[in-house]
C-alpha positions as CSV (number, residue, x, y, z in Angstrom):
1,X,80.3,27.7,53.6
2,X,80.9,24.3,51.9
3,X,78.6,21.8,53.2
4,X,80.4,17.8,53.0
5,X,78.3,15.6,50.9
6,X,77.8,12.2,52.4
7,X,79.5,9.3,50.8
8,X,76.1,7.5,50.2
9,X,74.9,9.9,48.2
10,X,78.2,10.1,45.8
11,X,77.8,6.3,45.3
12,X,74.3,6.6,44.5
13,X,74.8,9.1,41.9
14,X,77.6,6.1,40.3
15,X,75.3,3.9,40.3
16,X,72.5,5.7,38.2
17,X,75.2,6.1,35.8
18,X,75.7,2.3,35.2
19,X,72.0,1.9,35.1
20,X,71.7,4.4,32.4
21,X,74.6,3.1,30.3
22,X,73.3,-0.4,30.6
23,X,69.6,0.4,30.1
24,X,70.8,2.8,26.8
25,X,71.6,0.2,24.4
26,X,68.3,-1.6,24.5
27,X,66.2,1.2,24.6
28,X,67.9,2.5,21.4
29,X,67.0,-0.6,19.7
30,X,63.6,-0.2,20.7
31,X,63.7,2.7,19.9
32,X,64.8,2.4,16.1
33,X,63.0,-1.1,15.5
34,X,59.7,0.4,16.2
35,X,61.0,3.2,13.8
36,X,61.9,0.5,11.0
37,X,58.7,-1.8,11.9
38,X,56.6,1.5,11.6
39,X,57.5,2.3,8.2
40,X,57.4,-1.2,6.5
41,X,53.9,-1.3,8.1
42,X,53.4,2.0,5.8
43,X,54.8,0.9,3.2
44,X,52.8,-2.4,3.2
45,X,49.9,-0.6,3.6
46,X,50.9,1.6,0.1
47,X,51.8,-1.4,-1.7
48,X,48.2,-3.4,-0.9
49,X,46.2,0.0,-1.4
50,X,48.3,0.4,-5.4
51,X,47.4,-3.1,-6.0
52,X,44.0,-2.6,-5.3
53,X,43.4,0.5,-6.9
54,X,45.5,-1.0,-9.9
55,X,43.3,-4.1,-10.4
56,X,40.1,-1.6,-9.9
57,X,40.8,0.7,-12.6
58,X,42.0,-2.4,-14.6
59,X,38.5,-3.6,-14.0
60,X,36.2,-1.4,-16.0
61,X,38.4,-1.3,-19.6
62,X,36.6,-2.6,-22.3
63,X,40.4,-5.0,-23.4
64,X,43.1,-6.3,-22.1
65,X,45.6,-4.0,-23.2
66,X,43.9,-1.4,-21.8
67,X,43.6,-3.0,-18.8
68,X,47.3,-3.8,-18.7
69,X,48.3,-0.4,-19.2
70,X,45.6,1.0,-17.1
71,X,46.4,-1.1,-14.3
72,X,50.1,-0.3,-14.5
73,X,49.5,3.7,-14.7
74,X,47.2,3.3,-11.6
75,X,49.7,1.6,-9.9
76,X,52.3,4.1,-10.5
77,X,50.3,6.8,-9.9
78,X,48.8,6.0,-6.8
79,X,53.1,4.9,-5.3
80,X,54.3,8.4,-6.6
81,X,51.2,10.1,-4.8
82,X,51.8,8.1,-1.6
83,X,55.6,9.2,-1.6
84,X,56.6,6.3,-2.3
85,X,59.0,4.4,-4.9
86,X,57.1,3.7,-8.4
87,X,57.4,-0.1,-9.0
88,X,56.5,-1.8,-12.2
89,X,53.5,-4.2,-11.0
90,X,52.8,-7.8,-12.8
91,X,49.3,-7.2,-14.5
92,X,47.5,-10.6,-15.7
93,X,44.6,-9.7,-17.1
94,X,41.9,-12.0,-18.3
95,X,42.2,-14.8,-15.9
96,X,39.2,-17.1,-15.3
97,X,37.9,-18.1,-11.6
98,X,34.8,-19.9,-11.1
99,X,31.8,-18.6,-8.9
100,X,29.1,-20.3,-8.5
101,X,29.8,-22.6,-11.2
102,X,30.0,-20.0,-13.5
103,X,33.3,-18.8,-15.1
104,X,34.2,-15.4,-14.0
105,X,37.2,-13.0,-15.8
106,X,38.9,-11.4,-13.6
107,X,42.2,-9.2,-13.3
108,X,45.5,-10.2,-11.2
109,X,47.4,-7.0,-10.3
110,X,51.1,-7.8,-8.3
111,X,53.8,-5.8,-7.0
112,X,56.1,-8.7,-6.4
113,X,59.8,-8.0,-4.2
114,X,58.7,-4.4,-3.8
115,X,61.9,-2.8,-2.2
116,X,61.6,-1.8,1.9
117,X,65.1,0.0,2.8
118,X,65.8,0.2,6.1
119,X,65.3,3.6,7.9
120,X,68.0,3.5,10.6
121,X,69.9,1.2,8.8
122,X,69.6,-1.9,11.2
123,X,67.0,-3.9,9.5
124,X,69.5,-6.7,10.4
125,X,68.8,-5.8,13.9
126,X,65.3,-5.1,13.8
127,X,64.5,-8.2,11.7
128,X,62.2,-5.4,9.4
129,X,61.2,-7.7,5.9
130,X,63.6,-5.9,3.1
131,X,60.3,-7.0,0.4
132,X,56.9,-7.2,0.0
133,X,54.5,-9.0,-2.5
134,X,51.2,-8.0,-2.6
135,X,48.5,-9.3,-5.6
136,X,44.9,-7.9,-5.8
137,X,42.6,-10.0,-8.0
138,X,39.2,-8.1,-9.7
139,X,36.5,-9.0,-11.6
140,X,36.0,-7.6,-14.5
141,X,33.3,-5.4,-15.2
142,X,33.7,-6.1,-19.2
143,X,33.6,-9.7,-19.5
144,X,35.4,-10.5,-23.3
């Protein structure tokens, strides 16, 4: 037995249609920018945590180059561990600061531009930073 279904009902169905096809769009982007914002934030995070463990194992070498190099295989290491892309920091080693009055040597460790690639590939959309710079100054355990 086929039992009508009332017209109200029908139109009601149509209209949770449009609603859905209007309210998809948006919620996609919402959906993929908080993807995209999510890993930058990560990324960030990897970049300022290789800086600072750069300029801390810079820290404790007894000279410069072995800070420098130090610094630089620290860096590395500690991107490639966290999955992501190794980037050759800018290691200035030996730079002064004053505390106190007193001169102070200390060690500058940067990643400067450090690549961010979009995820979903609407970082144009999501307005996600493509870069980051990050420095980490230390002081140095070995004064010279």
């Amino acid at each position: 037995m086929n039992v009508p279904v009332p017209r109200d009902r029908c139109a009601a169905r149509g209209g949770v249609i449009i609603e859905f096809v209007t309210v998809l769009p948006l919620f996609l982007l919402l959906m993929m920018a908080t993807i995209d914002w999510g890993w930058y934030f990560a990324t960030r995070e990897a970049a300022i945590n290789a800086t600072r463990e750069g300029a801390r194992i810079g820290s404790v070498q007894a000279s410069q180059t072995a800070a420098d190099q130090a610094a630089r295989l620290a860096v590395a290491n500690y991107l490639t561990a966290s999955g992501f892309r190794t980037w050759a920091p800018t290691v200035d080693a030996f730079g002064t600061v004053t505390v106190g009055g007193a001169p102070v040597s200390v060690i500058s460790v940067s990643l400067v531009n450090y690549p961010v690639p979009s995820i979903t590939g609407l970082g144009n959309l999501t307005r996600v930073p493509t870069t980051i710079t990050t420095r980490a100054d230390m002081r140095l355990e070995v004064q010279p």
